[in-house]
N, C-alpha and C positions, 0 to 999 in steps of 0.2 A: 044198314045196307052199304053207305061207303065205307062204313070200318074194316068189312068181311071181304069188298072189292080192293082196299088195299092192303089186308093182310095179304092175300092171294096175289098181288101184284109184286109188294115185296120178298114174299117165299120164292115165285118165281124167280125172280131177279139173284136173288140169294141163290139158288139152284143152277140158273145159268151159269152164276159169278163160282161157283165151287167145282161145277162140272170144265169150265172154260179153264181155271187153274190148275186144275189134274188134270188133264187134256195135256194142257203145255208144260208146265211148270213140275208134274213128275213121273206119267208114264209115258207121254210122249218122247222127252227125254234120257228115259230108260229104255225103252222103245228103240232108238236110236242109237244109243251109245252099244247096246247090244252086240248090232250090226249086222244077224242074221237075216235072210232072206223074209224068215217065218213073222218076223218082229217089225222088219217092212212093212210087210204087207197089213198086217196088224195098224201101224201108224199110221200109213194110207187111209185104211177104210175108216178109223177114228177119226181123221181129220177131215173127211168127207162128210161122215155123219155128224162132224160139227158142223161144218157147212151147213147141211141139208136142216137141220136146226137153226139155227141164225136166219136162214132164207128164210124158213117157217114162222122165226118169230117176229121178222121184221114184217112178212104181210100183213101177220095179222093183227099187228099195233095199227099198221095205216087203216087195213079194212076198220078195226075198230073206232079210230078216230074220225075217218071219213065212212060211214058204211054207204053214203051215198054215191059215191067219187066214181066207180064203174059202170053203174048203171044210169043209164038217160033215156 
């Protein structure tokens, strides 16, 4: 059972760590250098749904570490 819980912790991780480096590191930056409107906008909403990702996976490491910490 912990073998299978950190396989799936480090896939995750790995997936973050891959999606997070293409993100920046080469369509974001093509993205930009671009310069079009349409490519903007593009950038924007990808760098937002990294956000919205990040926000997501930091809950829920806390929720997971604390599951008791909101509710009293």
């Amino acid at each position: 059972m912990f073998a299978m819980k950190l396989t799936l912790i480090l896939l995750g991780a790995l997936l973050y760590l891959a999606g997070t480096i293409g993100l920046f590191g080469w369509l974001g930056l093509d993205l930009l250098d671009t310069g079009t409107t349409e490519a903007l906008i593009y950038a924007l909403f990808g760098t937002c749904a990294w956000l919205l990702i990040s926000f997501g996976l930091a809950i829920h490491i806390i929720k997971t570490a604390r599951p008791t910490a909101g509710g009293r």
